[in-house]
Backbone as CSV, one residue per row, in Angstrom:
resi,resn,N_x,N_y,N_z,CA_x,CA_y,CA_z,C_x,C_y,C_z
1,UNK,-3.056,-28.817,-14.835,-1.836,-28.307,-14.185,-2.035,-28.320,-12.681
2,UNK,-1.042,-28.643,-11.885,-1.167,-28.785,-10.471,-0.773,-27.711,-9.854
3,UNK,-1.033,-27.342,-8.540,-0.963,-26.353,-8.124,0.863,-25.951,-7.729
4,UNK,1.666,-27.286,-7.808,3.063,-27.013,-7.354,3.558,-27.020,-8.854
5,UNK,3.267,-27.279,-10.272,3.614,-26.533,-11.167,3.310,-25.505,-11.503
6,UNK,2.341,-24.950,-11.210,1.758,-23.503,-12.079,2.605,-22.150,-11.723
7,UNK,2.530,-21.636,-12.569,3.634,-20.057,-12.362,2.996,-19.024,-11.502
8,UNK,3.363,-18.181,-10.820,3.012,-17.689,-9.728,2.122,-16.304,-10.204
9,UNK,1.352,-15.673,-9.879,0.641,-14.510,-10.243,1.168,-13.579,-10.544
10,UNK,0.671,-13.283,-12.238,0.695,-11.774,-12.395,0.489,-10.536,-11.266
11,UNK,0.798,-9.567,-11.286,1.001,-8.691,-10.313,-0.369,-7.853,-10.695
12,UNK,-0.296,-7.670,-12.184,-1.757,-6.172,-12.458,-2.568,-6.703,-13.131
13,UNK,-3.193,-7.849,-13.022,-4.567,-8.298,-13.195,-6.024,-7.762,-12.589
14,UNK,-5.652,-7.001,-12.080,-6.919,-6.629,-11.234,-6.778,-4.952,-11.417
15,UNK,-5.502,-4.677,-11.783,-5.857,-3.178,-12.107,-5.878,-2.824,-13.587
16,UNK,-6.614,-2.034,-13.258,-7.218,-0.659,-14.996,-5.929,-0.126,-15.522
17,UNK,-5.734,0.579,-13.835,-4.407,1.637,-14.358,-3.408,0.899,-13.090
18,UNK,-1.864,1.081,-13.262,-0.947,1.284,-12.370,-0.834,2.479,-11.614
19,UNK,-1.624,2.815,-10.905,-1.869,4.366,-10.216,-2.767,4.533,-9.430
20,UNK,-3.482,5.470,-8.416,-4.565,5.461,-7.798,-5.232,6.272,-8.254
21,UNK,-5.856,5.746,-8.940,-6.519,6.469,-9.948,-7.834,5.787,-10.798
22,UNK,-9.302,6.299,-10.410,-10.494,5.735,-10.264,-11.164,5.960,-11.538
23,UNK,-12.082,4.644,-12.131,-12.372,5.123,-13.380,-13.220,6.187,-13.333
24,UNK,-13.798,7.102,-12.275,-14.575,8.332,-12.442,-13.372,10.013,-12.363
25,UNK,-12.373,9.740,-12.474,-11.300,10.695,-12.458,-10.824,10.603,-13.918
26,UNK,-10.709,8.823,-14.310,-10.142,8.708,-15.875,-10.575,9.201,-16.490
27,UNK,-12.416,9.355,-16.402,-12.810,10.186,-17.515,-13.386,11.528,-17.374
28,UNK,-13.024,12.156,-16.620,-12.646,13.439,-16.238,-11.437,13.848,-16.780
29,UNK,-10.372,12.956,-16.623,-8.795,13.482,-17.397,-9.450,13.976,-18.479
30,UNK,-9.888,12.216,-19.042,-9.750,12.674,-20.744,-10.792,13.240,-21.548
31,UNK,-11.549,13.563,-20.271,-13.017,14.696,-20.676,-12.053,16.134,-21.100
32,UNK,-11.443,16.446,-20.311,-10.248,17.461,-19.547,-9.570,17.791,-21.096
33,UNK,-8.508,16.434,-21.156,-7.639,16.421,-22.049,-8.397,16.408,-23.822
34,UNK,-8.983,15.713,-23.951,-9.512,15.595,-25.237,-9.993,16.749,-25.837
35,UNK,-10.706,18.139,-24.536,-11.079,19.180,-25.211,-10.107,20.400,-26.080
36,UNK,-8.850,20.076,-25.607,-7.893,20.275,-26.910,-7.655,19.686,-28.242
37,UNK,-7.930,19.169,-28.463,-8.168,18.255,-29.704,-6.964,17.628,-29.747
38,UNK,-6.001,17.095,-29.183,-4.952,16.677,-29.598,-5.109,15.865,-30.997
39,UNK,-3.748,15.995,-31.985,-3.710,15.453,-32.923,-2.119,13.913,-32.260
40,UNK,-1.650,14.502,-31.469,-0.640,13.184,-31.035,-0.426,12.916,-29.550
41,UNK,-0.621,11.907,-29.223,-0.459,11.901,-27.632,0.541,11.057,-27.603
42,UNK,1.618,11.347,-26.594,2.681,10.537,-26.074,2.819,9.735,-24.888
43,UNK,2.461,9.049,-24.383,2.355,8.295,-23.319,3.623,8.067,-22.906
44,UNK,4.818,8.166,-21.814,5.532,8.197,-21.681,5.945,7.207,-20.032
45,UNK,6.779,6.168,-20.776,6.256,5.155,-19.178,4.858,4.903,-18.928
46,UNK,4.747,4.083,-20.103,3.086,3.962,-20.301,3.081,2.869,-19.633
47,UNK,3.410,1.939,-19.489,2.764,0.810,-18.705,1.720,-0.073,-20.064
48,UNK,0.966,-0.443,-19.821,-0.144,-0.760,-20.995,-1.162,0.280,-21.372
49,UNK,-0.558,1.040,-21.407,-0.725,2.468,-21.785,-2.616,2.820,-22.000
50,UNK,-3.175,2.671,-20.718,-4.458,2.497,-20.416,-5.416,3.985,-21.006
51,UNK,-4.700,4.517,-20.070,-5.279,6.169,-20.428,-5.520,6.664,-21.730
52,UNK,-3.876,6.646,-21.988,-3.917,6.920,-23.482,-4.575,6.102,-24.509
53,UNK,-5.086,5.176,-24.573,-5.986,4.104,-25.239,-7.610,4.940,-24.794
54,UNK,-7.762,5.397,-23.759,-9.493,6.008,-23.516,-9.185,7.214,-24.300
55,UNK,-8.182,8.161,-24.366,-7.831,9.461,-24.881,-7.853,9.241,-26.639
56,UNK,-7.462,8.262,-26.789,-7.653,8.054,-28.454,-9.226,7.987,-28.870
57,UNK,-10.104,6.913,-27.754,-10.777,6.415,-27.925,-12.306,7.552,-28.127
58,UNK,-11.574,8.830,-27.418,-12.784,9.556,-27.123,-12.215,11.050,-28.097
59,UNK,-10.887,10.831,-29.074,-10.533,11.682,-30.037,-10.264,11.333,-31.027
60,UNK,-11.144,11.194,-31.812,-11.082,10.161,-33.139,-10.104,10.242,-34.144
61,UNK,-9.313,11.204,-34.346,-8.325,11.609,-35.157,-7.141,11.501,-34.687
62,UNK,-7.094,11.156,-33.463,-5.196,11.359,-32.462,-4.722,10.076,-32.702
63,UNK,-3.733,10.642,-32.704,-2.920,8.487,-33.194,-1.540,8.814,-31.287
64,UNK,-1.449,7.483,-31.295,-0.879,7.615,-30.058,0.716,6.692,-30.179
65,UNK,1.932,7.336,-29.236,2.759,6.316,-28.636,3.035,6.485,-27.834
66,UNK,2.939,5.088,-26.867,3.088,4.650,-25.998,4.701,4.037,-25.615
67,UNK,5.365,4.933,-24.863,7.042,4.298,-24.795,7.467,3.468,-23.190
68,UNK,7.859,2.336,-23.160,8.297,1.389,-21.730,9.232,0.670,-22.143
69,UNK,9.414,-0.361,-20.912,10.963,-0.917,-20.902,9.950,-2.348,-20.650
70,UNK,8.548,-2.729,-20.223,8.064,-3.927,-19.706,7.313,-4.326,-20.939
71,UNK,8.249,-5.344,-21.413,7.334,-6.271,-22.528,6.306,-6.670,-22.489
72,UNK,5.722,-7.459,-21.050,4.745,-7.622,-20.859,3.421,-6.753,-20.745
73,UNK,3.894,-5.444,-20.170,3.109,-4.395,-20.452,3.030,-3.747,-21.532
74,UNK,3.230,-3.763,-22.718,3.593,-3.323,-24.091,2.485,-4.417,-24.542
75,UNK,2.728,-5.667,-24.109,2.154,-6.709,-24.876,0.470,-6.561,-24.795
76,UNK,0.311,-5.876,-23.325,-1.204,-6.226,-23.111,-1.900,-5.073,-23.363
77,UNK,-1.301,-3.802,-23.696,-1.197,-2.593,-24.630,-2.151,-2.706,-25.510
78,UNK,-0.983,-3.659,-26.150,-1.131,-3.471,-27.536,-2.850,-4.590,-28.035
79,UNK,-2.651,-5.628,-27.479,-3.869,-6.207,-27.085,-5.189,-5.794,-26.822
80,UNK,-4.929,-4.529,-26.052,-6.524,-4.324,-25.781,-6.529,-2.674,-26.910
81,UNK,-5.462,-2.119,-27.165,-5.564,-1.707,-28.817,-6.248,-2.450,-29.879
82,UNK,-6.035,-3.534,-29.948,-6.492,-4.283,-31.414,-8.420,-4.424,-31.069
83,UNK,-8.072,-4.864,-29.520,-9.705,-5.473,-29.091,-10.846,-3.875,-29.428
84,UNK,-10.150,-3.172,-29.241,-11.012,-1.725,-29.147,-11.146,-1.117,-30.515
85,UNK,-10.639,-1.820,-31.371,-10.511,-1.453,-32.490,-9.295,-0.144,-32.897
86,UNK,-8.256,0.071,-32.138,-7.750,1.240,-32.045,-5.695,0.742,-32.464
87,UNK,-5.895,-0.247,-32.653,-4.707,-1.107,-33.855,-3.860,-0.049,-34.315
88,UNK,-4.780,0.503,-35.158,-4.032,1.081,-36.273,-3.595,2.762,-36.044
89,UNK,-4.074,3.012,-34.766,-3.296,4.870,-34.293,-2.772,4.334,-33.343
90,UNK,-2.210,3.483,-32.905,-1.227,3.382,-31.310,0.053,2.453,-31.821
91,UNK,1.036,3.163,-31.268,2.201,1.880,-31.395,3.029,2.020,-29.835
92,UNK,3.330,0.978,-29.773,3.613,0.928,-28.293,5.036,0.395,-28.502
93,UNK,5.928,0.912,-28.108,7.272,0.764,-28.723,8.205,0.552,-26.909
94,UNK,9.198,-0.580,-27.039,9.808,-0.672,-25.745,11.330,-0.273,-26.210
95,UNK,11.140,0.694,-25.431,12.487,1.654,-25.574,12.647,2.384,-23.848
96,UNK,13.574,2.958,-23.451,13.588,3.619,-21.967,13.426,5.334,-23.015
97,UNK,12.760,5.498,-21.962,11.590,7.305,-21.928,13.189,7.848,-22.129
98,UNK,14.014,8.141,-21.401,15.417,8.793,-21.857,15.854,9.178,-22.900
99,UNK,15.986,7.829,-23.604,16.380,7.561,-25.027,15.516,7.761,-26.152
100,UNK,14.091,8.180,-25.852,13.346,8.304,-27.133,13.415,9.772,-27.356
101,UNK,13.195,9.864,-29.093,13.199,11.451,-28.946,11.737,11.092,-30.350
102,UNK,10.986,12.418,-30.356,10.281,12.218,-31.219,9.906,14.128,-31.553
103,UNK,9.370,14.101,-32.758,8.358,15.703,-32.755,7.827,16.017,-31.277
104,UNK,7.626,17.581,-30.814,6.982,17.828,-30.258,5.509,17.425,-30.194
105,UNK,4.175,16.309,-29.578,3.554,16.337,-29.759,2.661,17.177,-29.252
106,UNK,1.077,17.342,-29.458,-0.164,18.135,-28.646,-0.711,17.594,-27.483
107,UNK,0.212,16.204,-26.720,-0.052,15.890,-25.159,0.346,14.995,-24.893
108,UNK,1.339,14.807,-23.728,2.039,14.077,-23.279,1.402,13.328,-21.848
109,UNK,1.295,11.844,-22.176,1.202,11.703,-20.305,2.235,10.840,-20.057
110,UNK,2.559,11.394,-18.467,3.714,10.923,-17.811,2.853,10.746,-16.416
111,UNK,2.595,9.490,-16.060,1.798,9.147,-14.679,2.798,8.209,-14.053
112,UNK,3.352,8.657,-12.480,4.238,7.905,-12.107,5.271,7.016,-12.644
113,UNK,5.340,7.726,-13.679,7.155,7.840,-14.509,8.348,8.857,-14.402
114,UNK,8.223,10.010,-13.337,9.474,10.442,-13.601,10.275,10.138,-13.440
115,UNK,10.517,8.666,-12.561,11.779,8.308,-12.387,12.474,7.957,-13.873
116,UNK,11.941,8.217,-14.727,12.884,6.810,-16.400,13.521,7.855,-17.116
117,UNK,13.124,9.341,-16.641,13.797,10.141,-17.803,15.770,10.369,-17.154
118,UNK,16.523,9.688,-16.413,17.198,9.603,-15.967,17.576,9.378,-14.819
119,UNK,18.710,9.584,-14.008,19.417,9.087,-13.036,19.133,9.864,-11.798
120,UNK,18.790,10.854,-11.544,19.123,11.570,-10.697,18.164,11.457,-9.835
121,UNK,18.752,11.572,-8.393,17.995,10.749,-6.861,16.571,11.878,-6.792
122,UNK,15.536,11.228,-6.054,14.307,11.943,-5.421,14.878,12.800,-4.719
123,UNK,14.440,14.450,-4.572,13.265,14.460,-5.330,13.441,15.366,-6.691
124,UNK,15.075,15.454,-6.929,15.275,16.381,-8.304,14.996,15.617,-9.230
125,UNK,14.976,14.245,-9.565,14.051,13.332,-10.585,12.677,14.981,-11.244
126,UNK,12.109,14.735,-10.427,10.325,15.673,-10.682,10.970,16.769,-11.482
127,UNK,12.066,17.455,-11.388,12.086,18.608,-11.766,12.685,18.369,-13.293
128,UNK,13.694,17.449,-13.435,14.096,16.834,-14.368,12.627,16.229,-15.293
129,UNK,12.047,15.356,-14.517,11.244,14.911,-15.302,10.271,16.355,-16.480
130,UNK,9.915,17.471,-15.843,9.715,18.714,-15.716,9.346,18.901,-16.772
131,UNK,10.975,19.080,-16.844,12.139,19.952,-18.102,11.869,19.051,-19.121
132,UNK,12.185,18.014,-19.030,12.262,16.994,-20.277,10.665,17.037,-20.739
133,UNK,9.398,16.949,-20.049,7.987,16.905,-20.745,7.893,18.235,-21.380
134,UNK,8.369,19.554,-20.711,8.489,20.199,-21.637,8.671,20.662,-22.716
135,UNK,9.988,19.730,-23.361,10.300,19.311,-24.768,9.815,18.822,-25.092
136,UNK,8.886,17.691,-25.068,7.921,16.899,-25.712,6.728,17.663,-26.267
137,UNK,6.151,18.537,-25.681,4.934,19.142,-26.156,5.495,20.403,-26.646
138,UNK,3.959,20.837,-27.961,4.536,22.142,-28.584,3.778,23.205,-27.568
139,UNK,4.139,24.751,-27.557,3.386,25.319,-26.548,2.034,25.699,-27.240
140,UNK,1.503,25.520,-25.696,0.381,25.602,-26.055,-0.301,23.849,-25.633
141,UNK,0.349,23.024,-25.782,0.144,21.379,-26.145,-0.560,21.253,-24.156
142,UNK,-0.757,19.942,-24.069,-0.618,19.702,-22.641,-0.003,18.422,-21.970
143,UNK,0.133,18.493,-20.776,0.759,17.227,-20.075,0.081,16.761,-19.233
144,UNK,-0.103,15.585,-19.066,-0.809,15.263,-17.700,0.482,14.301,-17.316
145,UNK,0.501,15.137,-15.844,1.819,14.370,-14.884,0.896,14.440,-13.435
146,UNK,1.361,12.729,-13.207,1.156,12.320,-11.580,2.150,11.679,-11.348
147,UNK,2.584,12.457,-10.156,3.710,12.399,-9.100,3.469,12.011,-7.747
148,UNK,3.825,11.372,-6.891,3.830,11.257,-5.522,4.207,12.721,-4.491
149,UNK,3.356,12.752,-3.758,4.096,14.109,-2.481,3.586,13.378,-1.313
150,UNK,4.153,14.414,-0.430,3.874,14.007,0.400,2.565,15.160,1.502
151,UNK,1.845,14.712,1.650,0.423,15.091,2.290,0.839,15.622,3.657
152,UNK,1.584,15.363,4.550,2.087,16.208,5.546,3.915,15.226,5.628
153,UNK,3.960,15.530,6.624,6.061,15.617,6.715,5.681,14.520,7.327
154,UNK,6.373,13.604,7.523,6.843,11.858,7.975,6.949,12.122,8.830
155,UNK,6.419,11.154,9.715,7.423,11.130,11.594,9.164,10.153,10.737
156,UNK,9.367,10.166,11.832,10.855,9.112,11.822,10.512,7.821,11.954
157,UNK,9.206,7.635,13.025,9.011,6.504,12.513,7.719,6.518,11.576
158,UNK,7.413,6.851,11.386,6.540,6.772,10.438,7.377,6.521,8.508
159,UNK,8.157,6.858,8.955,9.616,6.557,7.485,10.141,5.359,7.777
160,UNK,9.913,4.913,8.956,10.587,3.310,9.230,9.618,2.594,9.345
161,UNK,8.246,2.279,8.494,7.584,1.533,8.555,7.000,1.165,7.063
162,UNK,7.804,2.584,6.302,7.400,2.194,4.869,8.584,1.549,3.993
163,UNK,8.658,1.751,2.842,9.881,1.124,2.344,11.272,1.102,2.909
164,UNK,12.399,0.691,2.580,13.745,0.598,3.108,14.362,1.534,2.988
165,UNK,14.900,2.564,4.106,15.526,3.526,3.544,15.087,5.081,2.914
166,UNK,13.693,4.495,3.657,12.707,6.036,2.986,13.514,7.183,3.849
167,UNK,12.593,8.177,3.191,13.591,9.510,3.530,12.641,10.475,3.227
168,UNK,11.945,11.627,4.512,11.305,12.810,4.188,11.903,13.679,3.147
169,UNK,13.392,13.553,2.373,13.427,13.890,1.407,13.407,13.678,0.077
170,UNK,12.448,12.578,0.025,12.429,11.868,-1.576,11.339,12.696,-2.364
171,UNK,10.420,13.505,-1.254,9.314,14.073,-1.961,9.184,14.949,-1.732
172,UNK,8.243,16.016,-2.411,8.021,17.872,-2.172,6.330,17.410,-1.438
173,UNK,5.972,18.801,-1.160,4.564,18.931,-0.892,4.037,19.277,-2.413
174,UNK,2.525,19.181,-1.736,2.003,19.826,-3.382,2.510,20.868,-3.399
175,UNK,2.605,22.034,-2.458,2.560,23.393,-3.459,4.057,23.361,-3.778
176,UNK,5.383,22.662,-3.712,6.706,22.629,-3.916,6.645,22.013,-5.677
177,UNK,5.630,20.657,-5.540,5.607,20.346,-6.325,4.911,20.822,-7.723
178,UNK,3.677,21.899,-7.684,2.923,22.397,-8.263,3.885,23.590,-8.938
179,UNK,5.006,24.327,-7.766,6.077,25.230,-8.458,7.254,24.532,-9.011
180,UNK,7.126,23.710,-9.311,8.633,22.719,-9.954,7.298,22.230,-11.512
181,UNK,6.688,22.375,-11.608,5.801,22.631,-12.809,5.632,23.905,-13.302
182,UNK,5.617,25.094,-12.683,5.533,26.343,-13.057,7.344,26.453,-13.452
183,UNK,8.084,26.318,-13.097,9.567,26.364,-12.941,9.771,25.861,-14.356
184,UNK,9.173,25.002,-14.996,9.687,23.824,-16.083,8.787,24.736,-17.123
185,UNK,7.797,26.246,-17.080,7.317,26.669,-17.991,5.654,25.926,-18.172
186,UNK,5.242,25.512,-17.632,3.836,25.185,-17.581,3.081,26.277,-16.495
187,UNK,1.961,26.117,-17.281,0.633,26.820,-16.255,-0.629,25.333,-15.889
188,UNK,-0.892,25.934,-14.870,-1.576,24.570,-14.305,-3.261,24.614,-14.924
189,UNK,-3.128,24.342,-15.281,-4.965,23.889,-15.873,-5.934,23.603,-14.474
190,UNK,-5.120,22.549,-14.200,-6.041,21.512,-13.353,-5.521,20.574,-12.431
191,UNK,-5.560,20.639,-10.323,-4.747,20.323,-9.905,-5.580,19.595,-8.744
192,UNK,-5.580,17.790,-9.027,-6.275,17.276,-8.136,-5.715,16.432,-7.672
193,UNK,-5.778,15.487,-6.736,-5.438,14.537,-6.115,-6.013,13.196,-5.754
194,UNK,-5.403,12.304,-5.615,-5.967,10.664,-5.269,-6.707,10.633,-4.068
195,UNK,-8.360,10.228,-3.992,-8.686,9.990,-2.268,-7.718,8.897,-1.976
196,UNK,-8.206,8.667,-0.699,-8.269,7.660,0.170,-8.529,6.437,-0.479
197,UNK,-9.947,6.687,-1.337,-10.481,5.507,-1.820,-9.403,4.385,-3.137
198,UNK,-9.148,5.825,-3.426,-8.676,5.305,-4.619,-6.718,5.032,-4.501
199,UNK,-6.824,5.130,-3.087,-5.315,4.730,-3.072,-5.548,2.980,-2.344
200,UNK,-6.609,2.962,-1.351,-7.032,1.188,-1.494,-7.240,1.113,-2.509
201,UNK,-7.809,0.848,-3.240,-8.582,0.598,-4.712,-7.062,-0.427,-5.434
202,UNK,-6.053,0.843,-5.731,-4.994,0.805,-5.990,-3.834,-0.297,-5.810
203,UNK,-4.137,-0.275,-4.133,-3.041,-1.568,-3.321,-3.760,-2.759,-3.378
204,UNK,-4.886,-2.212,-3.329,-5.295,-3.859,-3.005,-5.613,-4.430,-3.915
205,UNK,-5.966,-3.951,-5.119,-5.484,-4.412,-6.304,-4.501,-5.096,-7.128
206,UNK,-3.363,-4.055,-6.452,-2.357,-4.641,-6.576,-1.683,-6.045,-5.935
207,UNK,-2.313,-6.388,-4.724,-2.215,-7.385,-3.988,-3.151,-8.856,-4.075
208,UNK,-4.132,-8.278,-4.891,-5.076,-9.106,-4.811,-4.731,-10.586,-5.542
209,UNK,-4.100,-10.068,-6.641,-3.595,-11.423,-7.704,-2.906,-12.309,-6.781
210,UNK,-2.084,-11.804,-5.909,-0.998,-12.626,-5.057,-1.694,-13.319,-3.859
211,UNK,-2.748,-12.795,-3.812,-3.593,-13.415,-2.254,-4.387,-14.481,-3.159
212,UNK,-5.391,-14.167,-4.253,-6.238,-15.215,-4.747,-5.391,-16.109,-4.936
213,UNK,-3.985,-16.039,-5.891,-3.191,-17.384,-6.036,-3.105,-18.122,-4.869
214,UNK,-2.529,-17.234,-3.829,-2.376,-18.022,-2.665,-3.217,-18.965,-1.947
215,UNK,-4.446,-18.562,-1.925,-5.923,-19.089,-1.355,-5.836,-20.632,-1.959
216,UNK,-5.416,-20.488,-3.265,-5.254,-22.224,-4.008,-4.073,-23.121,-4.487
217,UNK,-2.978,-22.401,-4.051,-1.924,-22.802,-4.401,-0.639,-22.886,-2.787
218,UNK,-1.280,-22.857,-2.279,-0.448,-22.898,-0.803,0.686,-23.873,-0.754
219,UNK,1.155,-24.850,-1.324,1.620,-26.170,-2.010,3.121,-25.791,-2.646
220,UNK,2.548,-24.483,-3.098,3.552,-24.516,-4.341,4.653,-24.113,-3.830
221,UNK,6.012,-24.331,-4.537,7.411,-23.811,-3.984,7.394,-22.648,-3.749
222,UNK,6.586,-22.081,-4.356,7.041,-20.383,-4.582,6.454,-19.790,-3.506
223,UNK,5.253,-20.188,-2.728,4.230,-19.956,-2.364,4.867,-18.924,-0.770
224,UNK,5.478,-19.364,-0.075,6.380,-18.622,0.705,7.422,-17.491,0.400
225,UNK,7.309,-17.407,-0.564,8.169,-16.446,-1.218,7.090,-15.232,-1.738
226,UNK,6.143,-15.475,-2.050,5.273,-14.967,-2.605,4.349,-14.416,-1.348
227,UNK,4.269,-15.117,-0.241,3.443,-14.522,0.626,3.978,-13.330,1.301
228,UNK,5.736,-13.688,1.339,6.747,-12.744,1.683,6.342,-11.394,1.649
229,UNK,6.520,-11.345,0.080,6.490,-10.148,-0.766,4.805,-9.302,-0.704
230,UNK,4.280,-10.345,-0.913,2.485,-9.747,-0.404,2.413,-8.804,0.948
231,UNK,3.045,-9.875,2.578,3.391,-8.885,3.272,4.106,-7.866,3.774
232,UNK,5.083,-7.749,2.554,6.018,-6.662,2.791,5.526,-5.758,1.894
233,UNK,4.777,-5.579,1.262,3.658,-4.769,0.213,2.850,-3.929,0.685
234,UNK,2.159,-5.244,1.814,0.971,-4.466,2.509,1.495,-3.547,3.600
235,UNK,2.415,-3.899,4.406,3.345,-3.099,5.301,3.745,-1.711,5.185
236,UNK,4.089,-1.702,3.871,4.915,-0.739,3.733,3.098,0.315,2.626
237,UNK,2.594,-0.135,2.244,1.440,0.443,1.670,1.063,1.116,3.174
238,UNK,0.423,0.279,4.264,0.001,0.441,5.557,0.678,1.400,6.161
239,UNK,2.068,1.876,5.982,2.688,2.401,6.402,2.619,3.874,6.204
240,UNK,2.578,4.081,4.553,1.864,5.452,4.082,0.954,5.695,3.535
241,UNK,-0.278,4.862,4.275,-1.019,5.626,4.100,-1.707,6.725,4.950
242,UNK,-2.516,7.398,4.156,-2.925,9.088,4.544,-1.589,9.502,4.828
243,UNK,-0.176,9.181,4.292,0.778,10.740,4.245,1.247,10.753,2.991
244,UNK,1.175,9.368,2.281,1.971,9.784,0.629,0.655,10.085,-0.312
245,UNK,0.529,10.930,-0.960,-0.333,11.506,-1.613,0.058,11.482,-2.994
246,UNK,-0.774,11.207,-3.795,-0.395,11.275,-5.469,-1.389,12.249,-6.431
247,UNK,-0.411,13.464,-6.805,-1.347,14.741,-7.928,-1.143,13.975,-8.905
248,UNK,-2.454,14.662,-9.746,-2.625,14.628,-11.151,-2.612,16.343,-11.319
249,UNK,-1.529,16.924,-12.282,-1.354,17.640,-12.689,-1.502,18.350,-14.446
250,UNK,-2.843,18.652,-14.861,-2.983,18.700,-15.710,-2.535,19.941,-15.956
251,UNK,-1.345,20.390,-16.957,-0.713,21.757,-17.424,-0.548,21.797,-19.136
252,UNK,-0.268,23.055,-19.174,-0.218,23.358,-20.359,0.982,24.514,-20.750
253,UNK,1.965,23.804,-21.786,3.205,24.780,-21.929,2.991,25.875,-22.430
254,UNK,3.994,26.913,-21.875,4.451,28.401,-22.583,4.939,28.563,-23.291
C-alpha cells in the first residue's frame, strides 16, 4: 500500500485509557474499588472500557457492562476482553448512556462522560450527570467519576487560546465540584487528581498516532488536513495546560 492510499491514523493507539490517567493511579482505583467486592460494574461512556476490564480482572466474580455510542471503541473492548480471557463477564453494548436503564449495580464508572447522560450546557451537565449515577448504584455501591475543573479561574486570554468559544463557565473548582457530588447523595471516599505528568502522557498520546503517520506519509491527500487538526490539538492542549485539571472522584451512595 502506498503512502497516498493508506487511511489516515487512528486517534487512540497509543493510549491505555482516554483520560489522564497513569497506569500507577489505575491500579490504585481498582486496588480502591475492588475492595468492595463488587458483584456488577457499569462502565458508563466506556470508551473500550479499559478500567473496567482491570476491575473484573482483579474481581473474579464481577461480570461487567460497558455502554457507548463508538463502534470502534466497543470493538477493541471487546477484543482485548476475549484476549484476557474475560469474554464471558463483559458485554459491551452501543447504546447512548441516556437511554440505557439497567438494575442498580455495586459500581459504576463514569470517566469523562458526563456529557452523554443528556443535553444540558457545562457546567449543570456534572450535576445532572450526579443525579443520574446515583440511580445506577445501590446504596452503599460506589462510583468512580472523573470530571474536568478548573485548577485556578482563566485569564480572558488565557480562554482564547484554548478551544472555540471556551468560557470560565463551563467548569466548577474542585471544591464546587466535590459539593455537586455530596448534593447528588454521595460521600467521598477518595479525592485525587491528574499530575502534570499524566496530563502530557495523555495529549501526547493522543497526538502521537497523527505525527508518526505524518513522519511517512507526507504525500498523502489527507496529510494537510491531518496536520491541521494535530496543530489545533496541540494549541488548544498548550493552552490549558496547568489550569484545566481532571478529579477522580471515588464516592459511595447514601
Amino acid at each position: 500500500m502506498t503512502a497516498s492510499s493508506s487511511s489516515p491514523p487512528p486517534i487512540y493507539t497509543w493510549l491505555d485509557f482516554n483520560s489522564p490517567l497513569s497506569a500507577g493511579r489505575a491500579a490504585g482505583l481498582v486496588d480502591r474499588l475492588g475492595r468492595s467486592g463488587p458483584a456488577t460494574v457499569l462502565d458508563l461512556g466506556c470508551g473500550w472500557g479499559e478500567l473496567m476490564l482491570q476491575v473484573l480482572a482483579a474481581v473474579p466474580d464481577a461480570v461487567g457492562i460497558g455502554i457507548d455510542t463508538n463502534a470502534d471503541h466497543l470493538a477493541r473492548g471487546r477484543e482485548n476482553a476475549e484476549k484476557r480471557g474475560l469474554g464471558d463477564r463483559v458485554q459491551f453494548v452501543e447504546e447512548p448512556v441516556a437511554g440505557f436503564s439497567s438494575e442498580p449495580g455495586d459500581l459504576a464508572l463514569c470517566v469523562g462522560s458526563s456529557h452523554a447522560f443528556g443535553d444540558a450546557e457545562p457546567p449543570a451537565h456534572t450535576a445532572v450527570a450526579l443525579r443520574a449515577l446515583r440511580g445506577r448504584v445501590r446504596t452503599g455501591g460506589r462510583v468512580l467519576f472523573g470530571e474536568s475543573f478548573w485548577q485556578r479561574p482563566p485569564t480572558a486570554g488565557e480562554l482564547a487560546g484554548m478551544w472555540p468559544d471556551a468560557s470560565a463557565d463551563e467548569h466548577t473548582d474542585l471544591t464546587t465540584l466535590v459539593g455537586l457530588a455530596a448534593a447528588a447523595r454521595f460521600r467521598p471516599l477518595w479525592i485525587e487528581t491528574a499530575t502534570l505528568d499524566e496530563w502530557e502522557q495523555f495529549e501526547s498520546g493522543y497526538l502521537a498516532g497523527k505525527e508518526e503517520w505524518l513522519a511517512s506519509h507526507g504525500d498523502h491527500a489527507e496529510a494537510d488536513t491531518v496536520r491541521a487538526a494535530a496543530d489545533a490539538h496541540r494549541d488548544m492542549w498548550l493552552g490549558y495546560r496547568g489550569i484545566l485539571g481532571f478529579a477522580y472522584l471515588t464516592l459511595v451512595a447514601y
